[in-house]
N, C-alpha and C positions, 0 to 999 in steps of 0.2 A: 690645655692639651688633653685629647681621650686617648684613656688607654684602652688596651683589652678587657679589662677587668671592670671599666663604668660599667654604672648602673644604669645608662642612658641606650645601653646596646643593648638588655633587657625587654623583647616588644610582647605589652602586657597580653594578657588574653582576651581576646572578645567574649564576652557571655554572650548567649543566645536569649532574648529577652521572653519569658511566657508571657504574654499577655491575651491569655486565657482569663475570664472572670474580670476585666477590665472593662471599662465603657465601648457601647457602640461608635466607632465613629463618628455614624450621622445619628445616633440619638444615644438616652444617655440610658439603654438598657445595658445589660451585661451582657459580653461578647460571647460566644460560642463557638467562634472558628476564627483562625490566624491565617491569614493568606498573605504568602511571602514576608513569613515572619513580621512581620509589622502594619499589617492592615486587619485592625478586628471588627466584628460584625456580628449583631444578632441575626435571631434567625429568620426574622421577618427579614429585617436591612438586605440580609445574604440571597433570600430568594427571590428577593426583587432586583436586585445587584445583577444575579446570576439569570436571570429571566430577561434581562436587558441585553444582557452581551449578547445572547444567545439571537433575539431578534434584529440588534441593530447588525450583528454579523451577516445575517441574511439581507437584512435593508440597505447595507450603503455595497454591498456587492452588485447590485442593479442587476440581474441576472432573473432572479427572481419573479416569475408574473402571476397576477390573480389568474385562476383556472387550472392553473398548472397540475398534471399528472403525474405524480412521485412515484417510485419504488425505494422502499425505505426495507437496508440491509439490516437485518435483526440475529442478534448470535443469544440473544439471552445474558451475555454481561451485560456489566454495570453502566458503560457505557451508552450501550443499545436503548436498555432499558431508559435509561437519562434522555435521551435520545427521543424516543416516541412517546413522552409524559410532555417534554417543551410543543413537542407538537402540537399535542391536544389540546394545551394550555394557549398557545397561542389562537388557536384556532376557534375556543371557546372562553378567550377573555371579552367580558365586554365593558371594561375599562379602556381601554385601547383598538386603535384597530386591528380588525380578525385578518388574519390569513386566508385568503380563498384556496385550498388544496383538495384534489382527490389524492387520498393516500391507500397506497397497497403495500403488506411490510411482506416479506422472501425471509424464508427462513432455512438454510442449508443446511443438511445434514452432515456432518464433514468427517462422521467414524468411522466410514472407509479410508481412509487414508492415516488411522493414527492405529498403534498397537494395540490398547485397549480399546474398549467400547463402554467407556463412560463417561456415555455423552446423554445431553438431556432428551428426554423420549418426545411424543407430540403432545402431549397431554399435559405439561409442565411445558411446556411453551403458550400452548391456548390457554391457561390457567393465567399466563403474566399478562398474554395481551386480551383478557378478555374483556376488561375493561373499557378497553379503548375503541372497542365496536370498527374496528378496521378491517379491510379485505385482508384475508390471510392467505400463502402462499407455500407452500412446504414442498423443499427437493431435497435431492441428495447431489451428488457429484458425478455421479452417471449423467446427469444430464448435459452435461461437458460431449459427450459422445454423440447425444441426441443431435438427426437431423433438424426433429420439427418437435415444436411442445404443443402435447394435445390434452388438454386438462379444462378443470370446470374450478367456477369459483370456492373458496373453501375445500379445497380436495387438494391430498398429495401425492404432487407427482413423483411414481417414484420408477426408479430404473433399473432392474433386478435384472437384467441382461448384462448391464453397464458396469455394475459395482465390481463384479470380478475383475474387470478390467483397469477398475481404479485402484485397487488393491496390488495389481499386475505392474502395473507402471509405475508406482511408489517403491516397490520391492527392488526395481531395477537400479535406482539410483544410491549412492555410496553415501554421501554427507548428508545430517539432518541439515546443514545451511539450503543446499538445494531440493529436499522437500519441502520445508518450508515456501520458499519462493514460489518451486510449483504449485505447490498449495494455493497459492494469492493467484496466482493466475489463472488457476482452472477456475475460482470463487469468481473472480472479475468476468471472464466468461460469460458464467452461467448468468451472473448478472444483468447484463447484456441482453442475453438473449430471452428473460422475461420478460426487462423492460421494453424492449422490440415488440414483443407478442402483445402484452399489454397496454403498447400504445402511451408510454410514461415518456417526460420532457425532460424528466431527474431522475437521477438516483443518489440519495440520502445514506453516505458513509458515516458511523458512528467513532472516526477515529479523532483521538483529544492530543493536544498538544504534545503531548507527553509521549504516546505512539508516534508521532509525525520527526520530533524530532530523533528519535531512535532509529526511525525510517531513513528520515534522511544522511546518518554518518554511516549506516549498513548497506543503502542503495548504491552509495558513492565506490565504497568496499568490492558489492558486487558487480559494476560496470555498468550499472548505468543511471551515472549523474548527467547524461545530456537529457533524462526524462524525468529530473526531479522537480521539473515547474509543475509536470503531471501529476505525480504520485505522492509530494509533499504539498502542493499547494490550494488555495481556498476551493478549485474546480480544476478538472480535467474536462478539456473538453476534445479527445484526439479522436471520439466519434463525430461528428459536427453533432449530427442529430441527436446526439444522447451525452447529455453532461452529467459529471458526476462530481457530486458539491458534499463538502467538510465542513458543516454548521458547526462544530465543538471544534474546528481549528484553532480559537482561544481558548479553552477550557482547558482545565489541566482537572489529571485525572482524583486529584485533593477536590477541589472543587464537584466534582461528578458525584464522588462517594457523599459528601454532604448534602447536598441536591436532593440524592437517592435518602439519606439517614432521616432527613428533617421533611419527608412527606410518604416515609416509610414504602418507600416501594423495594420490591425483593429483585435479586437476579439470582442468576447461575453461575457457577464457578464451572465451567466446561473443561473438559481436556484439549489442551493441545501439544503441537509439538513440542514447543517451547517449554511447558509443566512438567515434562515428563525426563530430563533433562537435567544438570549443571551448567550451568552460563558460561561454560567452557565449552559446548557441545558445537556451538553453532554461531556463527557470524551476527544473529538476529540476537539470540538472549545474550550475549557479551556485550553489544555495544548496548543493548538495554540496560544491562545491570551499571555499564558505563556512566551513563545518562545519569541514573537514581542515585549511584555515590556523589555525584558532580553537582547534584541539583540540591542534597541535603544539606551541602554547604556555601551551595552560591545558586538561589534562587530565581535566579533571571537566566540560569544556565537554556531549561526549555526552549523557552521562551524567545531567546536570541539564537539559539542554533534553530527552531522551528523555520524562525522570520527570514535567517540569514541563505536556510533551504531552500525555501515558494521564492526568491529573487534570483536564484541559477537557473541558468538556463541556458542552449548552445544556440548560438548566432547564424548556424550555417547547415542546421539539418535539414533535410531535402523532407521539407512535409506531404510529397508526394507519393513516399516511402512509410507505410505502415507494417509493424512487425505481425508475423502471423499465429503470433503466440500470446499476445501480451496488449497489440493493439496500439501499442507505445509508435511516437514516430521515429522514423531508424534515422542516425547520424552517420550519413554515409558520404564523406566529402573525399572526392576521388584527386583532388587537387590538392593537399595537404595533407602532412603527415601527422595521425591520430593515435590515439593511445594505445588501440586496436593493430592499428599496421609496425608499431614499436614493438609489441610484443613478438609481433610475427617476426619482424627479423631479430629479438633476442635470442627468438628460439632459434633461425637458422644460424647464430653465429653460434651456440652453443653445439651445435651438431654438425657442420663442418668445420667448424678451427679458424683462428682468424689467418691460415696461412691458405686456406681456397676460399675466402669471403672476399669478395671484391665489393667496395662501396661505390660503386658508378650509380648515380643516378638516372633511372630510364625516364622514359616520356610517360608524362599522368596519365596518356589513353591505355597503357598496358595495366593501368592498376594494381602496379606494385614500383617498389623502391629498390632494391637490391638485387642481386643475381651472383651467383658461384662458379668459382673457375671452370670448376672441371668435372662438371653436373650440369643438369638440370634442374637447378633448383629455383629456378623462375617460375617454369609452368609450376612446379609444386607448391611453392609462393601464393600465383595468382589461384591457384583452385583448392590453396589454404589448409589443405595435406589434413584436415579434420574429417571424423568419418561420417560424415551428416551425407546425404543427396544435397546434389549442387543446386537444384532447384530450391530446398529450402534454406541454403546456406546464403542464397542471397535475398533472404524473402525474412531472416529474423534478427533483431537486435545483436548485439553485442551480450547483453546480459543474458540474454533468453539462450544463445550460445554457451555461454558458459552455462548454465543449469544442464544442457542437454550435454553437454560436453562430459559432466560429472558420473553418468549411467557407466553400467557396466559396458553395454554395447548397445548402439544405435539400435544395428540392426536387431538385435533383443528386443527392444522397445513394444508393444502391442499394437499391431497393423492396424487398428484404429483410429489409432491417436496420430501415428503417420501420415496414413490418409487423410486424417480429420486436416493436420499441417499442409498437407500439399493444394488439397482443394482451395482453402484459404490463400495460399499463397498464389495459384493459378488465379483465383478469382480478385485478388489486388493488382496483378500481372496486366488481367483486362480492363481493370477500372481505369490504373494508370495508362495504358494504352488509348482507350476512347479518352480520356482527360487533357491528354496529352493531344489527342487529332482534335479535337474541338478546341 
């Protein structure tokens, strides 16, 4: 019979095994790196290991074609840097076969948008890539504003009209959580619209396992996990014409800094929001910091929260609906009730009382659920009592709402960036129109 007092209730400790300076797995040199605590590798083993992943990741996605025109997003981390060396490398093994790419790497300037201005200049950027004899590309965030990009090769574009304006509209919003976000969205933008200009098939995201899975418990946070097949997984492809593909989606970012240490390539340690901060600041560096305690004790943490993200996805969003902020496609299902139309009457029961809340059920064509005794708080319902133009209130996500929701005031906002929203939204207005008549 056990008592309280066995030594059999006792659960010993796991030790953390080093096996550092241990045999290679596949040969019997001495290891130099542990990957997931139990898998060691020299450093030959390791850079061919990790030169595999990196291509077969590209090879069984079938997406892929010889000739193909990239635009390959370059920040000067470790990542990036990791990033455009696989490239080269693939592209100039001739052990295996070559990759056929034209590559042109973008490199944004993003110091308008943070407090300080220590950020890397152009000249410690051409220094990393100059190696790699690639077209090179340099903006800033003004170009978010730009109509039309007018530039030559090797030349940067820059936007000295624009930048007060970037600086204007960051000012306006309350939480580091939704600078950030806006931040990612002005970047995917501009992305966008070089790769348009320049006539690319791809654009080459340097985010590692390690980001993706961070992304995806902080996108869910922010409202929208009906676009995390997009924004977590191997390709986004919500432009048709323009996909955007996660080659380091296995890689984790242990693996990157190795990569980088054992063929000595340098990066940047840049500012951003996140740096500047306690992981208490902001929805993005909490769930990150999350991640990193979760993952030093159980390895497969990444890895499975990555996997378990790129498989979500919503079954019923109308992909004829594109946001006009973000480019994401809107889940907008008028026939059932969404996370979005829940909030919306927590808040009306919260502000009239559940003694003028009536739960009658109206007809889906009015697009809403609820209505109030002794108000009208229906029409206020359906035209969602937010202070946005109703025109772009039906023109943007769920999450891209909430960012704009967080500003001091709309109407504060910088009539640029408004207009830049409306025009976009008119102009999905008419695609889905003619889409629709055809």
């Amino acid at each position: 019979m056990c008592s309280r007092n066995s030594s059999s209730d006792i659960v010993p400790e796991v030790q953390q095994l080093n096996l550092i300076g241990h045999d290679c797995r596949k040969c019997n040199v001495k290891a130099r790196v542990v990957l997931q605590t139990k898998f060691p590798y020299c450093r030959e083993c390791f850079l061919e290991y990790f030169k595999h992943k990196f291509r077969s990741t590209l090879g069984k996605s079938k997406i892929m074609k010889h000739g193909d025109k990239i635009l390959v997003c370059f920040s000067g981390s470790a990542s990036s840097v990791c990033l455009i060396d696989l490239i080269r490398d693939s592209m100039n093994d001739a052990n295996k076969k070559k990759m056929s790419f034209t590559i042109n790497v973008l490199y944004i300037d993003e110091c308008a948008a943070f407090i300080t201005n220590n950020q890397p200049n152009v000249t410690e950027i051409k220094d990393i890539l100059a190696p790699y004899n690639f077209k090179v590309f340099y903006s800033d965030l003004g170009t978010f504003f730009a109509k039309d990009l007018d530039f030559e090769t090797h030349s940067h574009y820059k936007n000295v009209n624009n930048i007060d304006l970037i600086g204007e509209l960051f000012s306006k919003f309350r939480s580091l959580t939704s600078k950030i976000d806006l931040l990612v969205k002005i970047r995917k933008n501009i992305l966008y619209k070089f790769a348009e200009k320049l006539g690319c098939q791809k654009i080459f995201s340097a985010e590692t396992s390690d980001h993706l899975a961070a992304n995806t418990i902080s996108n869910i946070v922010l409202g929208k996990g009906g676009q995390l097949s997009q924004d977590i997984g191997f390709s986004d492809n919500s432009l048709n014409e323009l996909i955007l593909v996660r080659p380091l989606q296995d890689c984790s970012k242990k693996e990157v800094s190795y990569y980088n240490i054992f063929n000595g390539l340098k990066s940047l340690s840049t500012t951003t929001f996140g740096s500047l901060a306690d992981k208490y600041s902001s929805i993005q560096k909490l769930t990150e910091s999350f991640i990193n305690e979760l993952q030093s004790s159980f390895p497969s943490t990444v890895l499975t929260v990555r996997g378990t993200g790129s498989k979500l996805s919503s079954a019923n969003s109308d992909q004829n609906l594109e946001c006009c902020l973000c480019q994401g496609k809107m889940d907008e299902r008028k026939y059932s009730l969404t996370a979005q139309q829940a909030s919306h009457i927590s808040k009306m029961v919260s502000n009239t009382g559940p003694d003028e809340f009536n739960s009658t059920v109206l007809s889906p064509v009015q697009n809403s659920i609820t209505s109030c005794k002794s108000c009208s708080c229906l029409q206020r319902f359906s035209e969602e009592e937010e202070p946005f133009d109703e025109l772009l209130n039906l023109s943007l996500c769920y999450g891209c709402r909430l960012v704009l929701k967080d500003c001091e005031s709309v109407q504060a906002l910088p009539k640029a960036f408004l207009a830049n929203l409306r025009e976009k939204t008119q102009l999905n207005n008419v695609h889905n129109e003619i889409k629709a008549f055809l």
